[in-house]
SEFI-492312 format. One record per residue (C-alpha): residue in one letter; chain; x, y, z. Coordinates in steps of 0.02 Angstrom, whole numbers, plus 50000, padded with zeros to 5 digits. Layout:
<r marse="a" vofi="A" u="X" v="Y" w="Z"/>
...
This chain:
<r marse="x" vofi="A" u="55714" v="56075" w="55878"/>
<r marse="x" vofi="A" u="55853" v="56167" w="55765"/>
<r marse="x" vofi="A" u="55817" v="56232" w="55615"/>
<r marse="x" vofi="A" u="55844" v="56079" w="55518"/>
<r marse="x" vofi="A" u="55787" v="56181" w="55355"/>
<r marse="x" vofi="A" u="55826" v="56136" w="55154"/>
<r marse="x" vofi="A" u="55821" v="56272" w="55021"/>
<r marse="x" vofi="A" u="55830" v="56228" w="54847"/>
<r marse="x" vofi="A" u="55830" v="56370" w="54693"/>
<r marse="x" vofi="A" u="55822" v="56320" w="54512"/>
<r marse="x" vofi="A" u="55872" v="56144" w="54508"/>
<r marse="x" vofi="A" u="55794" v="56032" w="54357"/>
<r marse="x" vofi="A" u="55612" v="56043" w="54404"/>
<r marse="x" vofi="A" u="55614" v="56151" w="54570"/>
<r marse="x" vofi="A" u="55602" v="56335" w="54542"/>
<r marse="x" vofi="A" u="55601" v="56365" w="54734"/>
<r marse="x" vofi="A" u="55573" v="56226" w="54856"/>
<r marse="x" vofi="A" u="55592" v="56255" w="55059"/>
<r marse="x" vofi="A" u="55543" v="56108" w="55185"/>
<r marse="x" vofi="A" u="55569" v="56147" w="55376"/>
<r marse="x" vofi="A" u="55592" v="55925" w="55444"/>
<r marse="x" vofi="A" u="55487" v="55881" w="55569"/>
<r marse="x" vofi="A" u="55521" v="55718" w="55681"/>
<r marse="x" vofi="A" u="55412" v="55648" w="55501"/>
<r marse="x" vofi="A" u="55430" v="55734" w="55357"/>
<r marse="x" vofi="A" u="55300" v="55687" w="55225"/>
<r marse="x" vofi="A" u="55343" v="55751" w="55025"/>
<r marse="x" vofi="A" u="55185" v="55726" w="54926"/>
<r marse="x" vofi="A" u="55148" v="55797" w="54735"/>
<r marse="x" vofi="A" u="55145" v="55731" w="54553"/>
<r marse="x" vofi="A" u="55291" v="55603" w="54468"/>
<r marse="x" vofi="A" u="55454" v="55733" w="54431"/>
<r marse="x" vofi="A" u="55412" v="55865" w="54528"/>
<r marse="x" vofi="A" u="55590" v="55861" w="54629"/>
<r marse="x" vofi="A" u="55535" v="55746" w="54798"/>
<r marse="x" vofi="A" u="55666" v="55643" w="54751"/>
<r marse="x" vofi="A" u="55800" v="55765" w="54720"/>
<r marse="x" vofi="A" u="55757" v="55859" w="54861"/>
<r marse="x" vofi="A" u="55767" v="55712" w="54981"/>
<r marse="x" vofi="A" u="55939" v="55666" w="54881"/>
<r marse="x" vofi="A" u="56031" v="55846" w="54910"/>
<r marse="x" vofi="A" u="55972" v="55813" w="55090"/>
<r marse="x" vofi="A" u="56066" v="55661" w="55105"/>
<r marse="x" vofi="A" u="56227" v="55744" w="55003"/>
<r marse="x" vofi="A" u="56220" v="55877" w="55142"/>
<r marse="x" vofi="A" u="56226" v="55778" w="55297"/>
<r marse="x" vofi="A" u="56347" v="55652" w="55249"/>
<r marse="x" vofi="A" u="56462" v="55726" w="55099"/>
<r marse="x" vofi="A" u="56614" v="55624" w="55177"/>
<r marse="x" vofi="A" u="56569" v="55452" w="55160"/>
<r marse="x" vofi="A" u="56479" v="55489" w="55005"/>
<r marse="x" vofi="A" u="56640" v="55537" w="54929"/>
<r marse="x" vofi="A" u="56735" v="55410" w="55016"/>
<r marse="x" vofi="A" u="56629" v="55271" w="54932"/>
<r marse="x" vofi="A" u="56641" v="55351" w="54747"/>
<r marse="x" vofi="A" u="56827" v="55362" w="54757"/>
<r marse="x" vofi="A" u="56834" v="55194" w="54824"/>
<r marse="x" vofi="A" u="56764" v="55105" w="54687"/>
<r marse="x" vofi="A" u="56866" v="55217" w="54582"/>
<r marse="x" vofi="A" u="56725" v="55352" w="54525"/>
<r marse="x" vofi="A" u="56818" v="55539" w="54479"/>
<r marse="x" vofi="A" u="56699" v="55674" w="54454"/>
<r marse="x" vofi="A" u="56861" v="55784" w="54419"/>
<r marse="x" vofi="A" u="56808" v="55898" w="54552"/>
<r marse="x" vofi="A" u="56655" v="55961" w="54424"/>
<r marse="x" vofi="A" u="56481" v="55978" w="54485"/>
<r marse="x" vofi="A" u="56384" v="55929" w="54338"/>
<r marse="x" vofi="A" u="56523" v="55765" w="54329"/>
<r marse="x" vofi="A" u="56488" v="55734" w="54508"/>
<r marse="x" vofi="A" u="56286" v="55729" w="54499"/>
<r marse="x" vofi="A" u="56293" v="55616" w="54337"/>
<r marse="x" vofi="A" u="56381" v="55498" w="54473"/>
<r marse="x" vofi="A" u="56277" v="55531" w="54603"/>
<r marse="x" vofi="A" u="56104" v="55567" w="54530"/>
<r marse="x" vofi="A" u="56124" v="55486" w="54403"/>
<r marse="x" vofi="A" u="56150" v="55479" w="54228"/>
<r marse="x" vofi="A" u="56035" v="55618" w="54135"/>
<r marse="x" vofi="A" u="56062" v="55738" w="54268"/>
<r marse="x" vofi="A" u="56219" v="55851" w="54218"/>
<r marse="x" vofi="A" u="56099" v="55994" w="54194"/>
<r marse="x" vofi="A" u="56011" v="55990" w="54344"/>
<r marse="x" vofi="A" u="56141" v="56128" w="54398"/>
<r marse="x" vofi="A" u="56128" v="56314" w="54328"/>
<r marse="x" vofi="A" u="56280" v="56361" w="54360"/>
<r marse="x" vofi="A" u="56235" v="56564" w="54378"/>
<r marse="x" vofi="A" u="56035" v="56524" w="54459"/>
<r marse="x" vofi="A" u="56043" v="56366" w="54557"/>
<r marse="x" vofi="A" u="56084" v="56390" w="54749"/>
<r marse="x" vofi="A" u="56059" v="56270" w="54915"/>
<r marse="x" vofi="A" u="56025" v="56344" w="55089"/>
<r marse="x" vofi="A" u="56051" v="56236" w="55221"/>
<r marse="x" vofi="A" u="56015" v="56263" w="55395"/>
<r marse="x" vofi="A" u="55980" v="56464" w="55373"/>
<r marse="x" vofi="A" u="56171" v="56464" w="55278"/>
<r marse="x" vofi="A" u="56198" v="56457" w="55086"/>
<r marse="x" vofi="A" u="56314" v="56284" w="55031"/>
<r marse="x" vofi="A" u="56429" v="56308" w="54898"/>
<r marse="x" vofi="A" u="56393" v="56178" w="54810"/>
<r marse="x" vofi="A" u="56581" v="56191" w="54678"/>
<r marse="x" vofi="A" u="56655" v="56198" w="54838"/>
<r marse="x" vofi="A" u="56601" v="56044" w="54910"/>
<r marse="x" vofi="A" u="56607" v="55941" w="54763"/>
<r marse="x" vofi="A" u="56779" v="56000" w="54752"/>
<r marse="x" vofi="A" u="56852" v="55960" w="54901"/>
<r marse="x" vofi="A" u="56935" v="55813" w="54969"/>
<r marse="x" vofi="A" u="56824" v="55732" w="55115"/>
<r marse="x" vofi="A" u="56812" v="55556" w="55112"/>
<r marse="x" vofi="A" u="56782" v="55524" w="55301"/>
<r marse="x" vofi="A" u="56649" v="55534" w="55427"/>
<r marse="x" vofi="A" u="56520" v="55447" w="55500"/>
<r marse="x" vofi="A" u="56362" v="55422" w="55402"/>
<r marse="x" vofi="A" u="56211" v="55532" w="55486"/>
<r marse="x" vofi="A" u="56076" v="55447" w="55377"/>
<r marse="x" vofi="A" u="56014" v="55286" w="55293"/>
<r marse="x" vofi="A" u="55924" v="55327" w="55126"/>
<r marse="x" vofi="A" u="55796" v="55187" w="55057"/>
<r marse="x" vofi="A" u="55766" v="55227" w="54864"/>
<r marse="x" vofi="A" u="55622" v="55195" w="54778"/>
<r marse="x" vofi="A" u="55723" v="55091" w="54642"/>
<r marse="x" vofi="A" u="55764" v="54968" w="54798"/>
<r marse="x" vofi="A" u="55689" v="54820" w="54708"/>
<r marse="x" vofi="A" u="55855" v="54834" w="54593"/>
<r marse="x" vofi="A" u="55950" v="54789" w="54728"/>
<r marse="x" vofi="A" u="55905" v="54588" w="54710"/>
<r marse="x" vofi="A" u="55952" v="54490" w="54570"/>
<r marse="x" vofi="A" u="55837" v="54386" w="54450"/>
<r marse="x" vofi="A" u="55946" v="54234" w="54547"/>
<r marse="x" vofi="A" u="55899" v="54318" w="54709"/>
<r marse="x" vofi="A" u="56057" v="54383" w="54793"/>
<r marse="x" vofi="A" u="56117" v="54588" w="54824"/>
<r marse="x" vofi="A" u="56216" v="54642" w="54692"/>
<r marse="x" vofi="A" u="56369" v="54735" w="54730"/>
<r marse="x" vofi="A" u="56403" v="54911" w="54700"/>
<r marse="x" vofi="A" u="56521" v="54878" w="54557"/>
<r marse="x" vofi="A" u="56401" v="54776" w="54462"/>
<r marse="x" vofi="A" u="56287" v="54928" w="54430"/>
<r marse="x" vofi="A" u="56325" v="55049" w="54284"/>
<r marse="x" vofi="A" u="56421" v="55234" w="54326"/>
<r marse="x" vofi="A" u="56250" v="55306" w="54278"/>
<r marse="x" vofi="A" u="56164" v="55217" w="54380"/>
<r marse="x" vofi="A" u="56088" v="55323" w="54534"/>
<r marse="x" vofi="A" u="56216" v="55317" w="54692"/>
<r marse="x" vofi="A" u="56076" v="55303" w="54804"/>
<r marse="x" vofi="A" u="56037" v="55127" w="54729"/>
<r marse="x" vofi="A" u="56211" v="55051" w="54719"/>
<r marse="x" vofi="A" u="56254" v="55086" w="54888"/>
<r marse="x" vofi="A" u="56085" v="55044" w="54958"/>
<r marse="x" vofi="A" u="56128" v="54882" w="54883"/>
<r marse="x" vofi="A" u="56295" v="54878" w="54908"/>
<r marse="x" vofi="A" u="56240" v="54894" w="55108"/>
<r marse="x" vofi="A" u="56118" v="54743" w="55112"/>
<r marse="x" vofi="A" u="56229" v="54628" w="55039"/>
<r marse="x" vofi="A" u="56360" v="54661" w="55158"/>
<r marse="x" vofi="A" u="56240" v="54644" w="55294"/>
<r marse="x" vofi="A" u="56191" v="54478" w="55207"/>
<r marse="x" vofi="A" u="56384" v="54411" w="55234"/>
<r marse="x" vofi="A" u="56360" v="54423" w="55403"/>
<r marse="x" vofi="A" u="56259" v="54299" w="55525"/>
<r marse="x" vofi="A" u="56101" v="54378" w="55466"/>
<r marse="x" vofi="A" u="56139" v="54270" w="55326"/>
<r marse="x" vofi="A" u="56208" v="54133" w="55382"/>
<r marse="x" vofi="A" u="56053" v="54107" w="55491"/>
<r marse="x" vofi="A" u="55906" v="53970" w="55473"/>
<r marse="x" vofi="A" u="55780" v="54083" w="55418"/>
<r marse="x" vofi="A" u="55800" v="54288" w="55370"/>
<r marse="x" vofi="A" u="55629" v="54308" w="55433"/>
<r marse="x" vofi="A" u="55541" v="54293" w="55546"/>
<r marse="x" vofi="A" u="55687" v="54271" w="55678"/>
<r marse="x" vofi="A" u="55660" v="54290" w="55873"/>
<r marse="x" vofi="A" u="55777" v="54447" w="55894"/>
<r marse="x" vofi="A" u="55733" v="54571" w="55761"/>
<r marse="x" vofi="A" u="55577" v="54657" w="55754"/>
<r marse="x" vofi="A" u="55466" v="54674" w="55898"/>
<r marse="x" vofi="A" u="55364" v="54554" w="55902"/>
<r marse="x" vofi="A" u="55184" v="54629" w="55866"/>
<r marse="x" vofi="A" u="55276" v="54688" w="55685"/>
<r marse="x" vofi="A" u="55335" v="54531" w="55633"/>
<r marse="x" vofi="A" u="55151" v="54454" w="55680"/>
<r marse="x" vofi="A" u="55095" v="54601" w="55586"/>
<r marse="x" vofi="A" u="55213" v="54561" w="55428"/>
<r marse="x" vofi="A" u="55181" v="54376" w="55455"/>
<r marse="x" vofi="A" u="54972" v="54416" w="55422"/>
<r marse="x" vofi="A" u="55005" v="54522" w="55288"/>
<r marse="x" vofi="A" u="55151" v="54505" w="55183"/>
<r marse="x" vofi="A" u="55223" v="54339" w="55220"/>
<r marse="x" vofi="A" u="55080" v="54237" w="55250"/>
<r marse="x" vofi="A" u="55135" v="54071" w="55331"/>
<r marse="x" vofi="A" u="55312" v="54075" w="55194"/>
<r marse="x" vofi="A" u="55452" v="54122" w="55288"/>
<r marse="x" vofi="A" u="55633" v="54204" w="55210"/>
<r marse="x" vofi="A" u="55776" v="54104" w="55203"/>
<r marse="x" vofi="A" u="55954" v="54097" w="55126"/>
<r marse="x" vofi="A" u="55975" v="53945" w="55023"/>
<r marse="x" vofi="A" u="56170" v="53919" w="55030"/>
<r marse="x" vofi="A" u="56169" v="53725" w="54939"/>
<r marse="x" vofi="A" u="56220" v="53776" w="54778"/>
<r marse="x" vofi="A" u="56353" v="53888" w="54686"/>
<r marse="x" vofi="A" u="56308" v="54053" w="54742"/>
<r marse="x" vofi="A" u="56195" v="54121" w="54881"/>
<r marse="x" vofi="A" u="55984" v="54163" w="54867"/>
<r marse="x" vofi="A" u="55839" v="54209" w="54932"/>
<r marse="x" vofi="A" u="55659" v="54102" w="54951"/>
<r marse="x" vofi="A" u="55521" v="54088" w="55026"/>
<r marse="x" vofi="A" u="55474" v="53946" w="55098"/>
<r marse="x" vofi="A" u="55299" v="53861" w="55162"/>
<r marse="x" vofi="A" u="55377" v="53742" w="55300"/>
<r marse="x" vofi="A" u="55213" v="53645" w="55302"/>
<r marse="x" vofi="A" u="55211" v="53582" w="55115"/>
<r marse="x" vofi="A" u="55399" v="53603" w="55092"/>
<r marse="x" vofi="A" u="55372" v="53730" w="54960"/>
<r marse="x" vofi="A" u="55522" v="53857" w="54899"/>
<r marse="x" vofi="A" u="55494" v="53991" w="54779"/>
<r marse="x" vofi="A" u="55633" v="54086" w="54698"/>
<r marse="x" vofi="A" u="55656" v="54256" w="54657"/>
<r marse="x" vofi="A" u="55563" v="54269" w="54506"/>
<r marse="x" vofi="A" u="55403" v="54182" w="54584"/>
<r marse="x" vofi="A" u="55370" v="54302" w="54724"/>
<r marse="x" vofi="A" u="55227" v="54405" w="54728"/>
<r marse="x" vofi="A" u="55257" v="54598" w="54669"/>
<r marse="x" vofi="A" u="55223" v="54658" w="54856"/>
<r marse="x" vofi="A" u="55362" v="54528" w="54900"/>
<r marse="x" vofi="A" u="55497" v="54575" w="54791"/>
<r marse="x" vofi="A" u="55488" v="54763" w="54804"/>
<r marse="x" vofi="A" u="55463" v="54717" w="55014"/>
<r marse="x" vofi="A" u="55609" v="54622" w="55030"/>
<r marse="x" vofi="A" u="55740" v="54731" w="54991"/>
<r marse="x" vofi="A" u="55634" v="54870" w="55111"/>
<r marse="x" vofi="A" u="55644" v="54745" w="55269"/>
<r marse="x" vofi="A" u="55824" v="54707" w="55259"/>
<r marse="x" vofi="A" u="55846" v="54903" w="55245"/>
<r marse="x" vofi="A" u="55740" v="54886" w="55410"/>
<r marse="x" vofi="A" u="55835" v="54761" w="55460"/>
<r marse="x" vofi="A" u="55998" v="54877" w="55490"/>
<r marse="x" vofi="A" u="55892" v="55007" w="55551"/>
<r marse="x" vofi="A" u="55844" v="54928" w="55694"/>
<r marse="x" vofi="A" u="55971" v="54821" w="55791"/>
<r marse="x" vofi="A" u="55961" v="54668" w="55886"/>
<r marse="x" vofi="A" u="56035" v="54733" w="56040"/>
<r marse="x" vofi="A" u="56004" v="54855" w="56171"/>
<r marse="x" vofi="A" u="56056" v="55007" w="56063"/>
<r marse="x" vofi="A" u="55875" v="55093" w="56015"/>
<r marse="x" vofi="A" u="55979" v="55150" w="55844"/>
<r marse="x" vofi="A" u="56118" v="55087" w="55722"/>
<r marse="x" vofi="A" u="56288" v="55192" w="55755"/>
<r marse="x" vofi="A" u="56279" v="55363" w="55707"/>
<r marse="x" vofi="A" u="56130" v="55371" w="55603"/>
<r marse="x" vofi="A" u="56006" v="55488" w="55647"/>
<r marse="x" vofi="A" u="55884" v="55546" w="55479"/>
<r marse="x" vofi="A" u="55779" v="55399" w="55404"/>
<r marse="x" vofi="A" u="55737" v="55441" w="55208"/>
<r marse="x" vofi="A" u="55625" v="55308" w="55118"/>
<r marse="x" vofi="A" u="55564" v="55346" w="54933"/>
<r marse="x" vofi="A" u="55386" v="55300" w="54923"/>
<r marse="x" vofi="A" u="55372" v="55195" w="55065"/>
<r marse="x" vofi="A" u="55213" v="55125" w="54998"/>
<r marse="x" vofi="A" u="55256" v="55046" w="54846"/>
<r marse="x" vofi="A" u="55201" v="54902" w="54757"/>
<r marse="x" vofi="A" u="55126" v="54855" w="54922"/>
<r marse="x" vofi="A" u="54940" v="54811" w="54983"/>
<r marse="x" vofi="A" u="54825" v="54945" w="55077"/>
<r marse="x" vofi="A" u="54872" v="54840" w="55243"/>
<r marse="x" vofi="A" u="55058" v="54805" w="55193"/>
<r marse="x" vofi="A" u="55050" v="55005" w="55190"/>
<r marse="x" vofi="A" u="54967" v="54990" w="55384"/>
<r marse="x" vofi="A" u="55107" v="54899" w="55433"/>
<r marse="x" vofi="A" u="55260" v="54997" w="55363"/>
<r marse="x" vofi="A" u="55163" v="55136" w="55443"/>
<r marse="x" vofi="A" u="55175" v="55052" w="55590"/>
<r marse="x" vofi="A" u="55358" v="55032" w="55568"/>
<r marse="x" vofi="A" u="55377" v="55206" w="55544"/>
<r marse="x" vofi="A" u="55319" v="55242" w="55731"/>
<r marse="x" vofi="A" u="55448" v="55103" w="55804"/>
<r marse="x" vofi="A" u="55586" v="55205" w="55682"/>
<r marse="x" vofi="A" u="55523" v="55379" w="55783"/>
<r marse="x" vofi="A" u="55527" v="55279" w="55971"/>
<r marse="x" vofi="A" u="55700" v="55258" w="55912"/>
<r marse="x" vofi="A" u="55724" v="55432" w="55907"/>
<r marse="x" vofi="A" u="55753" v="55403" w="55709"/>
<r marse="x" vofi="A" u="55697" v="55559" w="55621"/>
<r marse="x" vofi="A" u="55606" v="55517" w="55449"/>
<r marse="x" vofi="A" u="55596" v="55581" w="55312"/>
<r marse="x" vofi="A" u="55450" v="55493" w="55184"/>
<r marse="x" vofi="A" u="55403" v="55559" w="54977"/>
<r marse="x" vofi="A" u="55233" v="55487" w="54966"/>
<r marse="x" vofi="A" u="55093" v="55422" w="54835"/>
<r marse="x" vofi="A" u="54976" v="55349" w="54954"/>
<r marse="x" vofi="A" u="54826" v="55421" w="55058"/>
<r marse="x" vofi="A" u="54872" v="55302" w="55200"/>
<r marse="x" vofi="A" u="55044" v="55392" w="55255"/>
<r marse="x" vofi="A" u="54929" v="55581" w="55262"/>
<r marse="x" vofi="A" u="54795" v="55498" w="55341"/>
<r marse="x" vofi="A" u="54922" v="55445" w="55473"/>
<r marse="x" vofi="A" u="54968" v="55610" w="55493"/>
<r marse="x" vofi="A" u="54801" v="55685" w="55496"/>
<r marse="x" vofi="A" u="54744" v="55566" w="55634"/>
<r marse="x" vofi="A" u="54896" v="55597" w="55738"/>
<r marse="x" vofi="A" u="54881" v="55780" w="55753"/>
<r marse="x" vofi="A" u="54684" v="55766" w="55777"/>
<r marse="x" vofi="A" u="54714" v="55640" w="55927"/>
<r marse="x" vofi="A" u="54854" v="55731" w="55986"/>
<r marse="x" vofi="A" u="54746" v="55887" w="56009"/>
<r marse="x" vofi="A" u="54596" v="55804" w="56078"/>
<r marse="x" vofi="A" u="54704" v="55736" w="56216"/>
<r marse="x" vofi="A" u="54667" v="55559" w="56189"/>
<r marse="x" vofi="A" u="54725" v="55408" w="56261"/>
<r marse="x" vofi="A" u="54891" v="55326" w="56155"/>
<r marse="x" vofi="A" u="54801" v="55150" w="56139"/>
<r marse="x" vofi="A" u="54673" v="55251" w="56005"/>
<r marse="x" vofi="A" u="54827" v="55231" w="55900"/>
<r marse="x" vofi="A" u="54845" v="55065" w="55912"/>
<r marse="x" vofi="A" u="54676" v="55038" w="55857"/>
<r marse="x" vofi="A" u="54704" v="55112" w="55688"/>
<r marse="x" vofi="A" u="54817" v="54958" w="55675"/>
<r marse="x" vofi="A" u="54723" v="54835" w="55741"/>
<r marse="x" vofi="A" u="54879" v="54819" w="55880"/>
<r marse="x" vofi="A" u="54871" v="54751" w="56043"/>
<r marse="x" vofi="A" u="54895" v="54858" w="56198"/>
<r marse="x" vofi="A" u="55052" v="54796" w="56271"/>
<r marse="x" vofi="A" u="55187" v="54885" w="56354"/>
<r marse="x" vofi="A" u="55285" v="54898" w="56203"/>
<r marse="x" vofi="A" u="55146" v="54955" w="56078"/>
<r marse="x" vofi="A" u="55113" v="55095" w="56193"/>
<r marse="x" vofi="A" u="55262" v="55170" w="56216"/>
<r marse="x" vofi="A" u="55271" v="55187" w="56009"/>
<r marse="x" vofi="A" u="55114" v="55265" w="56005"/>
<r marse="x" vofi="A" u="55153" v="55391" w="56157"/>
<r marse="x" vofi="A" u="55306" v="55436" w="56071"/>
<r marse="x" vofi="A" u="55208" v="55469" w="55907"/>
<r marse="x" vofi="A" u="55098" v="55597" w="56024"/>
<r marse="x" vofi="A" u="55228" v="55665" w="56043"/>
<r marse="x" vofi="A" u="55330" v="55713" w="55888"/>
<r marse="x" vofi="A" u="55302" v="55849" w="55774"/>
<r marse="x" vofi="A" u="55246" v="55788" w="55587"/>
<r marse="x" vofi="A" u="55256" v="55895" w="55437"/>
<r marse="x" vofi="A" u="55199" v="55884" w="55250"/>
<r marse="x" vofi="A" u="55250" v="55970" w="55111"/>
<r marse="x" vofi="A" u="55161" v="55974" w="54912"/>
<r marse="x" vofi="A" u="55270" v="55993" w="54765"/>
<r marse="x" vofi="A" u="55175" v="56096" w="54648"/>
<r marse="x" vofi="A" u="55210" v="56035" w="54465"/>
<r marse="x" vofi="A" u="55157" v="56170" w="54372"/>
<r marse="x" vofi="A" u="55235" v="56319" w="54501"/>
<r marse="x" vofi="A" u="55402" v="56239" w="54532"/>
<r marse="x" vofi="A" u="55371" v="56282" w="54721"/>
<r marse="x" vofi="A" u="55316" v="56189" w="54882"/>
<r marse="x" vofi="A" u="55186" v="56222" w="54996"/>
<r marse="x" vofi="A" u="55160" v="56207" w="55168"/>
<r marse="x" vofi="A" u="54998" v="56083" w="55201"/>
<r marse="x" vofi="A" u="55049" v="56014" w="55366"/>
<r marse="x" vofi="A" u="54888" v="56072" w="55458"/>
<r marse="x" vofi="A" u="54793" v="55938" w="55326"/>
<r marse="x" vofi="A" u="54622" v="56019" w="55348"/>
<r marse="x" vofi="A" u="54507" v="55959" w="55207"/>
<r marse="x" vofi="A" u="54428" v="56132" w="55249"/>
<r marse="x" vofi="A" u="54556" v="56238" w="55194"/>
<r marse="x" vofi="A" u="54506" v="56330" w="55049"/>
<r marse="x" vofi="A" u="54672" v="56295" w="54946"/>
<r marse="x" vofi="A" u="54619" v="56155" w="54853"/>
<r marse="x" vofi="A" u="54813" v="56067" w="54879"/>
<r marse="x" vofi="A" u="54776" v="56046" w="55064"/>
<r marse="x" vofi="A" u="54604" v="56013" w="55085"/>
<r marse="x" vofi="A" u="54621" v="55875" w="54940"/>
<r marse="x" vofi="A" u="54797" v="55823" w="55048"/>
<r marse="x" vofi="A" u="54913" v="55856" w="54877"/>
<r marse="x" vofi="A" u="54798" v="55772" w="54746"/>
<r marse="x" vofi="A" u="54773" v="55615" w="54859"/>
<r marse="x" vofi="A" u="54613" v="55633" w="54904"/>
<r marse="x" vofi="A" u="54553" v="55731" w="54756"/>
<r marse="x" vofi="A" u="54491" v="55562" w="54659"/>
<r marse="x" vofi="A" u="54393" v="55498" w="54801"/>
<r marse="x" vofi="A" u="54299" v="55645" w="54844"/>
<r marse="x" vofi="A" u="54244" v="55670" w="54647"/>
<r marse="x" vofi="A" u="54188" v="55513" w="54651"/>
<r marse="x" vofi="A" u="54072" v="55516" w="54805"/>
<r marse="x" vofi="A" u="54024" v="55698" w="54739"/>
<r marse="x" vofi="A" u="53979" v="55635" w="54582"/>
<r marse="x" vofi="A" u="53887" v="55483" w="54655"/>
<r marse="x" vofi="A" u="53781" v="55582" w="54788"/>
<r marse="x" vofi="A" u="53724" v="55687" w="54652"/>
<r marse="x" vofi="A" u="53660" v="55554" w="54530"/>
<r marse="x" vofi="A" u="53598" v="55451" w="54714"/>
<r marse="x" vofi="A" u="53491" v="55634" w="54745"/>
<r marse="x" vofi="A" u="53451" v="55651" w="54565"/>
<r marse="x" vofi="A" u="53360" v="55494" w="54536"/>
<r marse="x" vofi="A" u="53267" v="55525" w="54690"/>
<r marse="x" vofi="A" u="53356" v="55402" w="54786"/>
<r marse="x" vofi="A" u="53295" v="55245" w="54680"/>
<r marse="x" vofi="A" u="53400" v="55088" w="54696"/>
């Protein structure tokens, strides 16, 4: 594997950050500690060109300015992010000069990554449709305008124009979409509703001819939505295992505003995205994505057969599940804490609750809780003697 390694020095909350990608790349650590900004420069540095292609498009000038160019693309708030005589970017073993890049004059190129923000949910109206990218404000973060911007392109297309958005026959293998059926979508399915003035989404329960809009959906709905249609261009319908020239997956917290088994099943996703030779790069909240990880490399080493995957899933052994799980056997996964009060990151790949640095054996602070709380209770249970 190259040295696909990111350097960051002195930028807004990041004193000194450095994250070697695996095939998965986990980011864990407290709210503003720089996952996001980290993952952000990554996706500036692999695809610059279109980037810059899309801001001059819809008419953006940064004036060739650094500070002007990360209000546009980080958005607004961000101008001092950049110190203009301590901030530096490595990529790759070589420094990037950042004043030179910003300043120069690529628009082209084909896009090397697909970048799922956390914000994603912003991407559907309160009427239910993807707004476009000029409907968002300048300051608004570039990730999430063109993330939108993507999905309702997509949505022009036959995707759209189909009977139902999901589940359909042709995207999704088909032990994911009985997985999302079971538990996300219940027996509702996604459709386009094209009868009136403008284009929506709803759900609809085919057996009691019920359609929700928007606005009724469940939280876990809305925010997943926006995240399957992202999926949705990931993975074509075709015989191509990937979409054009992408090769690096980024998703901003993956897990949220989803259910513990909503989590199982994105997780699941996340193995189909690594068959495809995808490589993926996930900031994190949840205990679910580490203890992925963790169980991965402790199967891995003990050698075991790939359908013990599958049963952290509660997935069938079929000819398709198992070739996801030997590929996950077989790809390197790395994790990475953002420590908030250093400004640095730290290597915690190995995930040994042994270790004796407390931000690995408590997996970045995600375990921490959890193991107080049994602590706390086994010593009040041995206290009282045991008594009920």
């Amino acid at each position: 594997m190259a040295n696909e390694t990111l350097r960051l020095k002195d930028i807004g909350p990041i004193r000194e950050a450095e994250v070697r990608f695996g095939d998965l790349t986990v980011l864990v650590g407290p709210q503003a500690t720089g996952k996001s900004i980290l993952l952000q420069f990554l996706r500036l540095l692999l695809d610059a060109g279109p980037i810059f292609g899309t801001l001059r498009k819809h008419g953006l000038n940064w004036r060739r300015e650094v500070d002007s160019f990360l209000e546009l693309y980080l958005g607004e708030g961000t101008r001092g992010l950049w110190q203009r005589d301590q901030s530096s970017i490595a990529w790759r073993g070589s420094p990037v000069d950042l004043d030179g890049l910003v300043r120069s004059k690529r628009s082209r190129g084909k896009e090397k990554s697909f970048f799922i923000p956390a914000q994603r949910v912003l991407a559907l109206s309160r009427d239910g449709w993807f707004r476009p990218f000029a409907d968002y404000r300048a300051g608004d973060p570039f990730t999430v305008r063109d993330y939108s911007e993507k999905l309702r392109v997509m949505m022009e297309s036959p995707l759209g124009r189909a009977e139902a958005v999901f589940p359909q026959p042709k995207r999704l293998k088909s032990e994911i979409r009985e997985l999302l059926s079971r538990h996300i979508f219940r027996d509702f399915h996604l459709e386009v509703e094209k009868a009136g003035p403008q284009k929506r989404l709803l759900l609809t329960e085919p057996r009691q001819a019920a359609k929700l809009p928007f606005m009724l959906w469940s939280a876990g709905q809305r925010e997943f939505v926006p995240l399957l249609l992202g999926l949705y261009w990931l993975l074509p319908p075709t015989k191509a295992p990937r979409r054009g020239s992408v090769q690096w997956v980024i998703i901003e917290e993956l897990e949220a505003g989803l259910h513990p088994k909503a989590i199982e099943v994105m997780l699941f996703i996340v193995l189909d995205l690594l068959w495809r030779g995808y490589r993926v790069s996930l900031s994190s909240h949840s205990a679910h994505v580490l203890d992925l990880v963790w169980a991965l490399r402790n199967l891995r080493e003990c050698g075991v057969d790939p359908g013990k995957i599958l049963g952290i899933f509660d997935v069938k052994s079929t000819p398709s599940t198992v070739k996801l799980a030997e590929t996950a056997l077989s790809k390197e996964a790395r994790v990475y804490y953002f420590d908030p009060d250093a400004g640095t990151t730290h290597d915690i790949s190995k995930l040994d609750p042994a270790a004796k640095e407390a931000m690995e054996a408590g997996w970045g602070g995600l375990t921490e809780f959890s193991g107080r709380v049994a602590e706390i209770v086994a010593e009040a249970v041995a206290a009282s003697g045991g008594r009920e």
